[in-house]
Structure formats: C-alpha cells, structure tokens
N, C-alpha and C positions, 0 to 999 in steps of 0.2 A: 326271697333273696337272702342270700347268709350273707350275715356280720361281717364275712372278710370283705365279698364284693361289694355293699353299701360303703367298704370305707375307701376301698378302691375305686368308687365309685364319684363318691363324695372329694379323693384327693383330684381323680379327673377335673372336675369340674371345677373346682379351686385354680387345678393349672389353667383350665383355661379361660379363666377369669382374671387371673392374672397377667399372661399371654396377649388376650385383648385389652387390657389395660395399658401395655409397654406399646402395643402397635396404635393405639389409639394416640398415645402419647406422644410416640413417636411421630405420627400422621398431623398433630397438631403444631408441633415444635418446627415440622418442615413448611407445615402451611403459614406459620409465623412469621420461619424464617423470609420465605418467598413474598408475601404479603409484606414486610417489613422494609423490601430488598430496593433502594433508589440509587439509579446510578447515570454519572452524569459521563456521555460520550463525545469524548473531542475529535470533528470531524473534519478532514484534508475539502474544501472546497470544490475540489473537483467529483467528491463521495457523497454528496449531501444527496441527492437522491436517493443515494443505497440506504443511508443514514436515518432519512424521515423513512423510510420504508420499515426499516427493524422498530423505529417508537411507533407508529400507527400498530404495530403487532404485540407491543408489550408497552402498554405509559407508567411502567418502573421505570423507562431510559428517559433521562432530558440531552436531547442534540445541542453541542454547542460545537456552533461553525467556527474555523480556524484556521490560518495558513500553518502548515507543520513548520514553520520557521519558527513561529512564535510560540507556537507548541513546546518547542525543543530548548528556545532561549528560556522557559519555564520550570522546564525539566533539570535542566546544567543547571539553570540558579538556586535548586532548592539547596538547601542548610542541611548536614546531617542531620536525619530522623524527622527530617520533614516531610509529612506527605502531599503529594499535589491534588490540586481541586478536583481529578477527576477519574475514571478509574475505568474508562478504557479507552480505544484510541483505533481509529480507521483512518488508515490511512494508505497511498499511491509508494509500495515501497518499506522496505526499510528504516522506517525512521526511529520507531523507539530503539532499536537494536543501535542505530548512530547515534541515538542522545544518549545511553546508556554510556557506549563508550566514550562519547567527549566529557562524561560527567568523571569518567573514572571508576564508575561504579563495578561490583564484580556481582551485582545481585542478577539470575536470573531471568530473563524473559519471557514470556508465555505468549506466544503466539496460533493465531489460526489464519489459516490461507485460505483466502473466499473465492478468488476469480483472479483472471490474467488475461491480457491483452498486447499483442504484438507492440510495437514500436513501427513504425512506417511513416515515408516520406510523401507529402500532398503537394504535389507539382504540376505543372502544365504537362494536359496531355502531349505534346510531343516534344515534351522535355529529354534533355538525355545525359548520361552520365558518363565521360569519357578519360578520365584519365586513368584507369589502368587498375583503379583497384574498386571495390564494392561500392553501391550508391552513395553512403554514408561517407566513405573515406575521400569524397569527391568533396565535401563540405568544407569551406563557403567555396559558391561557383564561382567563375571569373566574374570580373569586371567589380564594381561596386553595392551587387546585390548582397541582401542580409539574410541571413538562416533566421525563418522564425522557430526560434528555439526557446521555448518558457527557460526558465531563471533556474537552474538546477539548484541556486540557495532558498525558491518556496516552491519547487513543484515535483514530485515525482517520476511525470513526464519528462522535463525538462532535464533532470538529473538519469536517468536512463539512457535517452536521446544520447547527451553529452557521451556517453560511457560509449555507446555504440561508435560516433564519429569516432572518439579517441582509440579505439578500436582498432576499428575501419582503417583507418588514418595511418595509423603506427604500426599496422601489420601484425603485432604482438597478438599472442591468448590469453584469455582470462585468467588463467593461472600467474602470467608473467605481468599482466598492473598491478604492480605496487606504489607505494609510494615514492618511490629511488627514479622510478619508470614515469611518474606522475610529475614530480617537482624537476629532475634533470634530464631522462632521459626521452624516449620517440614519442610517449605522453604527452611531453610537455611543448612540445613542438604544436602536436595538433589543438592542445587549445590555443596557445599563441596567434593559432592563424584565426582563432575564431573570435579572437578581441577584436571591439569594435564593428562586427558583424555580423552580429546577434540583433533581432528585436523582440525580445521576450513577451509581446504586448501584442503582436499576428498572430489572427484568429483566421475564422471558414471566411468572413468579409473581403479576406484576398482573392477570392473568386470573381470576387465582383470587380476586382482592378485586375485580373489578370496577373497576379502574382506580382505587381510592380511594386508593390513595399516591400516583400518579404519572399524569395524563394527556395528551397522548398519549403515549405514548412511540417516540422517535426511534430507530431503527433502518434495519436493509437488508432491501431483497427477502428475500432469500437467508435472513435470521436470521428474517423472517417468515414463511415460507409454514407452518411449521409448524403454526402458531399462523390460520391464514388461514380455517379452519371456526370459532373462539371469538372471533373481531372482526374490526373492521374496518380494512384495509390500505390507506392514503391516501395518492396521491403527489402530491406537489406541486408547482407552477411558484417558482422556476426547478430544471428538471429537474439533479439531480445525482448522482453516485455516487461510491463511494466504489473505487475501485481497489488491485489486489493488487500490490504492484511486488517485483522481487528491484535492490535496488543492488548493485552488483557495486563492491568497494572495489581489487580485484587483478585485473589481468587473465588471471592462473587462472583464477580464479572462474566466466567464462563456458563453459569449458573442459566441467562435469560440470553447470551451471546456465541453456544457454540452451536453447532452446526445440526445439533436435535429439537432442537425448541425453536418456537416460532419466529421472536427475534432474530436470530440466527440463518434461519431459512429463508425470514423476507427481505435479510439482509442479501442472504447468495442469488434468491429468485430476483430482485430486482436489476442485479448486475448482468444476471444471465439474459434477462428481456432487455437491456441494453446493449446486446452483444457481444458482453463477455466471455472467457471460455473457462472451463471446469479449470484445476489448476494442476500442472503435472509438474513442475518444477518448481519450489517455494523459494529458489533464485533468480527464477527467469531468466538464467543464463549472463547473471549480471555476477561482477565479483562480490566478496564479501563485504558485511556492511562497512567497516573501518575503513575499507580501500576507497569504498564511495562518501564517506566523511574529507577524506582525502581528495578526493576529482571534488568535490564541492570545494573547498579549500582551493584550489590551482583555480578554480573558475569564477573567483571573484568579483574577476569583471565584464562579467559576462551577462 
C-alpha cells in the first residue's frame, strides 16, 4: 500500500474514532439525562386512572391526586420566579391555560390533547324536554328539582356542563360568551336560574331513587354508558365535550409524556378503554379559556 493511502487510511480511522466517541457520548449524556428525569404529575380526580396508568409505564412519574381548584389556587399564588412543585398536570379541560391567565402570566403553555368526551344528559327514560329550545337550555326542570351538575369551581365536567346550559339557555354562539354576555347579559340570566338548583354531589346512585334528588344529571358519554341500560342518555345542541389535556409546565415533561413514549400512550390507551374518543377539537366546541375563567366566576354559587 503507498504512503498516501496508509495516511488516508490512518486519518479514516481517527475520524472514525472520534465520531464514535461524540455518539457514544452523546448516547450516554441522553441516557443520563433520561435516567436522571423525576417528575411529579398533578392529577384532576376524575383522571387518576389515566394517571396511575402513564406511572405504571414509566416510575420517573410520581401521581399526585388533586382537585384543579387547588391546583390553580397554587399556581396564582406563586411569587415571581417561583417554581411550583410540580411539572406537569392532567387534567378535565382547560385549566393551566385559566390559571395562567388569572395569574397574569404572559409565559407560554404547552399543551397535549389525549382524549374527549361528549357532555350529555342522564335522565329518566321517559323523560322529556319541552320548552322550545335544546335539552340543556331546558335546565333546571319545573317544579323543585335540582340539576345534578358537579361544581364548575373543581370540576371540568361541571364547568363544561355549565357552558352548554348557558348556551343552550341564552341562544347565543360561542363566539358571542363573553364576559359582557356572562356577567349582564342572556348569560347571566341562565345561571341565575340555576342558583339554588344545582346538587354538585349527584352521582349514578340517582338510579337507584329514580332521579328524585337530582334530575338530569350532567355528565360524559364516557361516565354514562354504564349506566346506559337504567336511563336515558341525552345530548344536546350546542354539542360539547369535555377534553383530557396533559400541560406540560417543563420542557422535560414532554420527554416521558407525549404522545410517542410509553407514558404518553398508557396515558391515551387507558382513556381510550374507558370510552373516550381520539381528539378532533382541542376546544370541544367550548369558548376560550379566559371566557371560561369567567362563567366560573358568574357560577359561584353554584
């Protein structure tokens, strides 16, 4: 072999020992990172299944159960340049995106959309809905009955729900609730009707009394179908759902939580074998978050 190619030969192989040195290196610094990677997920009560399902697939996650109420009271209170305990967040809805703006903050969101499920009314089968506008807009029925309608200040459901009757109720589009619509205007009407006839605390147990504490009661597809042979499952215009989101607060977070990695996937397979649907709208046909910071606010006493 000539002199030239021994040296060409010789710088080959330098390169590529060098080469495997930065990939090795590389390969090491990620397995570090990842090995390294602990992250605590704060999880909406009604998700905790989804929740233990992504930490059985990666135990870098520790679950901590949460009403997003107290989540959010967490989040508003922190002190500039404070970080919170936790670094990512599942939850029914919009909620980081609401805490952000009551906080004032103008940092960023990072969200992923896992699953969605309708919004629908669990009543007596031969219930019926008569006054002139969509099931929802019917709410609260005559007489003394109460809408079981969870607490739109700690539940996603509950806060969806609300959006629809007020809806329903007031005729208006989702473009047109604003605040103006919410606090004075055809908004503010349909909650008023629903003070005092709320029982935020009716469950599927209404089956068993025939609806006599609580009728209809507001819920999802999903948390009905069980219940879907003992009454009747009514959806109403305007169509809404209620959406699984993971906010991602660190940009670790997405690392063992988006939608490639197994975290991630036993997080959306778990939802999905509970009935959920893939997600085609990352609004569910609900208005924007701040408007719904807003209808929580009008529903205070609800």
């Amino acid at each position: 072999m000539s002199p030239v190619l021994k040296t060409l030969g010789s710088l080959a192989a330098a390169a590529a020992m060098v080469g495997a040195a930065v990939v090795g290196r590389n390969a090491l610094d990620t397995k570090s990172e990842r090995d390294g990677l602990r992250l605590t997920v704060v999880c909406d009560p009604a998700a905790e299944a989804f929740c233990q399902a992504a930490a059985a697939a990666d135990d870098r996650l520790t679950v901590k159960v949460e009403s997003p109420d107290v989540t959010t009271k967490r989040l508003v209170g922190l002190e500039p340049g404070e970080r919170p305990d936790f670094q990512a967040w599942v939850s029914l809805g919009p909620w980081l995106q609401m805490a952000v703006g009551r906080s004032g903050s103008t940092a960023p969101t990072d969200v992923a959309y896992v699953a969605s499920t309708p919004v629908v009314l669990l009543t007596l089968k031969n219930q019926r809905f008569d006054c002139g506008k969509p099931p929802a807009g019917c709410l609260p029925l005559g007489g003394s009955t109460s809408v079981g309608l969870p607490s739109p200040r700690s539940s996603g459901i509950g806060l969806a729900g609300l959006a629809q009757i007020a809806l329903a109720r007031s005729g208006i589009g989702v473009a047109d609730l604003d605040r103006s619509a919410i606090e004075r205007g055809p908004a503010a009407d349909a909650i008023t009707a629903l003070e005092g006839r709320t029982k935020p605390s009716a469950g599927l147990e209404q089956l068993n009394v025939n609806f006599s504490g609580a009728n209809p009661l507001v819920t999802t597809k999903a948390a009905a179908a069980a219940a879907a042979d003992r009454a009747k499952l009514v959806t109403s215009d305007p169509a809404v759902r209620v959406v699984l989101q993971v906010g991602l607060l660190v940009d670790s977070a997405s690392m063992p939580l988006s939608g490639g990695e197994p975290a991630g996937r036993a997080l959306a397979r778990a939802a999905l074998d509970a009935g959920w649907d893939p997600v085609s709208d990352p609004a569910g046909g609900l208005p924007e978050p701040g408007v719904l910071a807003a209808l929580q606010d009008a529903g205070r006493g609800l």
